[in-house]
C-alpha atoms as one frame of an Amber mdcrd trajectory, in Angstrom:
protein
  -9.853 -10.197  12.351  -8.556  -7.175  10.369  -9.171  -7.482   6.722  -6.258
  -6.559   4.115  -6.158  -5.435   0.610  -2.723  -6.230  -0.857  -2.719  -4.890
  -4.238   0.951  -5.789  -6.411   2.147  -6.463  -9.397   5.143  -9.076  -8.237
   3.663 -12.250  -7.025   7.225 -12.797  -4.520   6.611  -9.503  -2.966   2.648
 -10.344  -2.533   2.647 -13.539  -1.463   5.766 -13.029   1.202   3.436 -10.095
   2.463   0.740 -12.468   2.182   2.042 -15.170   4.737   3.551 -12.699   6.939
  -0.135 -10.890   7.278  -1.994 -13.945   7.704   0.537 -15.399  10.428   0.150
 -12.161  12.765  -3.910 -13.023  12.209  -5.089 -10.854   9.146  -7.619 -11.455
   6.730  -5.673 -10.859   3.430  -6.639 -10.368  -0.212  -4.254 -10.381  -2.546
  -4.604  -8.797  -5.960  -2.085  -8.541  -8.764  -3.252  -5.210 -10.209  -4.917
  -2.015  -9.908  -8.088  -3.330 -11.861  -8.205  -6.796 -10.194  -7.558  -4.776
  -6.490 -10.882  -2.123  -7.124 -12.747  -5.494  -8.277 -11.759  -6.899  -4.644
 -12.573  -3.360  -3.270 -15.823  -3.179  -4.798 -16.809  -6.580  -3.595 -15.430
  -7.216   0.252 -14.860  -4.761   2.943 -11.544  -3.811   4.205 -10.014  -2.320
   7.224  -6.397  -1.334   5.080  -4.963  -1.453   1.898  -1.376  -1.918   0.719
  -0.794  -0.678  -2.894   2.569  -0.671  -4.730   2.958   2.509  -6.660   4.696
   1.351 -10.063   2.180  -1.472 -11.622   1.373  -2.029 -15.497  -1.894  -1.372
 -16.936  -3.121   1.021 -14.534  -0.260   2.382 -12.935   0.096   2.932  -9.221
  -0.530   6.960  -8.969  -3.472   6.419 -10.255  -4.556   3.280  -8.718  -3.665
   5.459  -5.476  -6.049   8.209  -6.380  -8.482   6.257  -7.444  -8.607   3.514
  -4.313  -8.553   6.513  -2.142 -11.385   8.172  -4.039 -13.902   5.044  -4.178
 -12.323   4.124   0.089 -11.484   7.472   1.354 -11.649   5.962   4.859  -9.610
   2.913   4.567  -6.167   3.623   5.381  -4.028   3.392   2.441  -0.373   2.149
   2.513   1.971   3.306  -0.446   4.610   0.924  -1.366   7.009   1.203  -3.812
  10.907   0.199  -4.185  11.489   2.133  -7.379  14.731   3.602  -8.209  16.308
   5.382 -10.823  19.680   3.704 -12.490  21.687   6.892 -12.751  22.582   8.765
  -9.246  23.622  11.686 -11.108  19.966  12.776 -11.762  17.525  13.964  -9.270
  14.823  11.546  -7.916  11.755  12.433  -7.860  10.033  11.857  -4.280   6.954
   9.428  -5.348   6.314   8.359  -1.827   5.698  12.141  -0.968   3.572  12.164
  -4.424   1.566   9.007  -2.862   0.711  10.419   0.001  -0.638  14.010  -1.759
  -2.794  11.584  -3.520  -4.567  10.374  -0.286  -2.254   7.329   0.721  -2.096
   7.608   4.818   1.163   6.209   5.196   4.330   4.947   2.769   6.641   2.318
   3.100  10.053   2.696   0.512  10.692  -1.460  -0.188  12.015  -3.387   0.945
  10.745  -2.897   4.604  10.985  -5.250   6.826   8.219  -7.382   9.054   8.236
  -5.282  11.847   7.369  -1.931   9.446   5.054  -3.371   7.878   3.113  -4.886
  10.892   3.623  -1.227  13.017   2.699   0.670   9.962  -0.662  -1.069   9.102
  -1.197  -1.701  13.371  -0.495   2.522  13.142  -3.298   2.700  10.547  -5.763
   0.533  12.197  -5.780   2.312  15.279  -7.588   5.033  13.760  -7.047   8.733
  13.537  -5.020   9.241  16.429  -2.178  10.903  14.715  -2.926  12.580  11.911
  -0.160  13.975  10.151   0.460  11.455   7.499   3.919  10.100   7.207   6.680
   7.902   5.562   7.875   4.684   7.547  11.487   4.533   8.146
C-alpha cells in the first residue's frame, strides 16, 4: 500500500484529499504544516508527498526546498490555488518556481479526483518520464 505525505495548512482541503487517498487504497499522513510534515518525514517512510505551496510559519517555497532536500527521491507534488486579487498585474508563475525547487510534478487547486489520483499514480511509477511537469 503506497504511503502519502499530505502536508496543508486548510484542514477541508486535507482531509477531502485525505478520504479520497485512502478510498483508492493509500496509506495517508496528514500534516497541517511544514514543521509538523518534516516531523512525519523524519519519522515514517513515504512513497509521495503532496505539499501546498502558501502555508504560515514556514512557508511553502521553502517547505518545498527543504522536503526535497532531506527526500530527494520521493516524488514531490506542488499544490497551490493562490491567486492574486487584481488581474491587471502580472502573476508570478509559483508552480514553475515549485518545481525549480525540486517538486516533480504541480497541481494549480482545485484539481479534481482524477488529477490528483493520475498525478501521484504518474509519480509512483517511477522515473519513466522525466521531464517534470504541471497537471492540467
Amino acid at each position: 500500500m503506497p504511503r502519502i505525505l499530505v502536508v496543508d495548512d486548510d484542514p477541508m482541503v486535507g482531509a477531502t484529499i485525505e478520504v479520497l487517498l485512502q478510498r483508492q487504497g493509500f496509506d495517508v499522513t496528514l500534516t497541517d504544516g511544514g514543521e509538523t510534515g518534516l516531523a512525519a518525514l523524519e519519522a515514517q517512510t513515504f512513497d509521495a508527498m503532496l505539499v501546498d505551496i502558501f502555508m504560515p510559519h514556514m512557508r511553502g517555497f521553502e517547505s518545498i526546498r527543504i522536503f526535497h532536500e532531506r527526500a530527494p527521491s520521493i516524488p514531490l507534488i506542488a499544490m497551490s490555488g493562490y491567486a492574486f486579487a487584481s488581474s491587471a498585474s502580472p502573476t508570478p508563475d509559483f508552480l514553475r518556481m515549485a518545481l525549480e525547487l525540486g517538486a516533480s510534478r504541480c497541481l494549480r487547486k482545485p484539481f479534481t479526483p482524477d488529477v490528483l489520483l493520475a498525478t501521484i499514480r504518474e509519480c509512483l511509477a517511477g522515473p519513466g518520464d522525466s521531464v517534470p511537469k504541471e497537471a492540467p
